[in-house]
C-alpha positions as CSV (number, residue, x, y, z in Angstrom):
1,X,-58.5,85.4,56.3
2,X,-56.9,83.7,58.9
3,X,-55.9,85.1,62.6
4,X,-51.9,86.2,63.2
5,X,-49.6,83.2,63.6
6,X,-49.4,82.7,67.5
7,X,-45.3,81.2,66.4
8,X,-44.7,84.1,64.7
9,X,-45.4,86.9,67.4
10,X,-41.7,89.2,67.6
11,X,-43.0,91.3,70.2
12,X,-40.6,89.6,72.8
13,X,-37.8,89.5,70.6
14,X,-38.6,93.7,70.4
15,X,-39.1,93.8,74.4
16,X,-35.9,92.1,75.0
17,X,-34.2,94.4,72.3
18,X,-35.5,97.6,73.5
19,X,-34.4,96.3,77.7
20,X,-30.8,95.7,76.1
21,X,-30.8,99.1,74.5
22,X,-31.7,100.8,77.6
23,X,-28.7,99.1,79.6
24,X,-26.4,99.9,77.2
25,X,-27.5,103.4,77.4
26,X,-27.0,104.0,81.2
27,X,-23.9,101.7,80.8
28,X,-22.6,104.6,78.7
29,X,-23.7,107.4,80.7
30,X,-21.8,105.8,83.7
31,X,-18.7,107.8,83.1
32,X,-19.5,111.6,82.8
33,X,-17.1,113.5,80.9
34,X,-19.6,116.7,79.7
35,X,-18.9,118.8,83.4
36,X,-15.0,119.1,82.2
37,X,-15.1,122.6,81.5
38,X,-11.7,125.0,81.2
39,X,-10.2,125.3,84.3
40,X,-10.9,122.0,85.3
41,X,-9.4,120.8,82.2
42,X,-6.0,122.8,82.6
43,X,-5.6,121.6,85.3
44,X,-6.2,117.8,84.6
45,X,-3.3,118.2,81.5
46,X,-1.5,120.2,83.8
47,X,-1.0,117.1,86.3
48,X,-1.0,114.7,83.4
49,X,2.2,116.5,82.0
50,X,3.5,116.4,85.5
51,X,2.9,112.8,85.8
52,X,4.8,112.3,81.9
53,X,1.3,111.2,80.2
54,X,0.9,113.9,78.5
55,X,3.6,115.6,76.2
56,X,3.1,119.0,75.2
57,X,4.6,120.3,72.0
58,X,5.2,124.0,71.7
59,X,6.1,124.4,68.3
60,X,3.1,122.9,67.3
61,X,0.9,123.5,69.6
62,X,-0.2,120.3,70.5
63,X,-0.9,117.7,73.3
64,X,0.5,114.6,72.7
65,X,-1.3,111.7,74.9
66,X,1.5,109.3,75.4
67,X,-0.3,105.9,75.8
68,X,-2.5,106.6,73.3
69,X,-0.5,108.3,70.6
70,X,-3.7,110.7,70.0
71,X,-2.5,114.4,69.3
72,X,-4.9,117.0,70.8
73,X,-5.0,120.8,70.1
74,X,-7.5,121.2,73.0
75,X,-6.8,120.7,76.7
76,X,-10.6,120.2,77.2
77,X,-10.8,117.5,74.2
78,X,-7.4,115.8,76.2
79,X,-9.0,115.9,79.4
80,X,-12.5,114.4,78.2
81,X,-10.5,111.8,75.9
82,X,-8.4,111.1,78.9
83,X,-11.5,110.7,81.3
84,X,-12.9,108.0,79.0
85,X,-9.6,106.3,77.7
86,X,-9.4,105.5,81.8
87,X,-12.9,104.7,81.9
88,X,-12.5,102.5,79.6
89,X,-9.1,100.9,80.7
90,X,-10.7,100.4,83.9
91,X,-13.8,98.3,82.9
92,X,-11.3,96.1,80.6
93,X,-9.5,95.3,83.4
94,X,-12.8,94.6,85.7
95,X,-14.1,92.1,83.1
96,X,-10.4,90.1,83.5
């Protein structure tokens, strides 16, 4: 039986997957959006409404993030969603 084809060795291919895996990874944990916890999150909505980027909505009890459209019954799901919807705004306008 012959010996494993020397052309068709794929551990590279895996080596160079597994490195672009990895970045991606820490590219992701660059913005951290899990320490939000109550307070700080009240008062992130609470300045967002102040600033008119965040609508609330009494009768329904809802948060309405206005650039996004997204409706949010949590001020800590807002403030997380608003962390990364910047985050993300941000690196769009870096790659430009």
């Amino acid at each position: 039986m012959p010996g494993p084809d020397p052309h068709d060795d794929t551990s590279r291919d895996y080596e160079r997957f597994e490195k672009k895996q990895l970045a991606q990874d820490r590219d992701a944990i660059g913005v951290d959006t899990a320490d939000i916890d109550d307070t700080t999150a009240q008062r992130l909505v609470n300045d967002l409404v102040d600033a008119d980027v965040v609508t609330p909505v009494p009768e329904d009890h809802v948060l309405v993030h206005k650039p996004s459209g997204t409706v949010f019954d949590s001020t800590t799901q807002l403030a997380v969603f608003h962390r990364g919807w910047t985050a993300n705004r941000d690196a769009d306008a870096e790659a430009e």
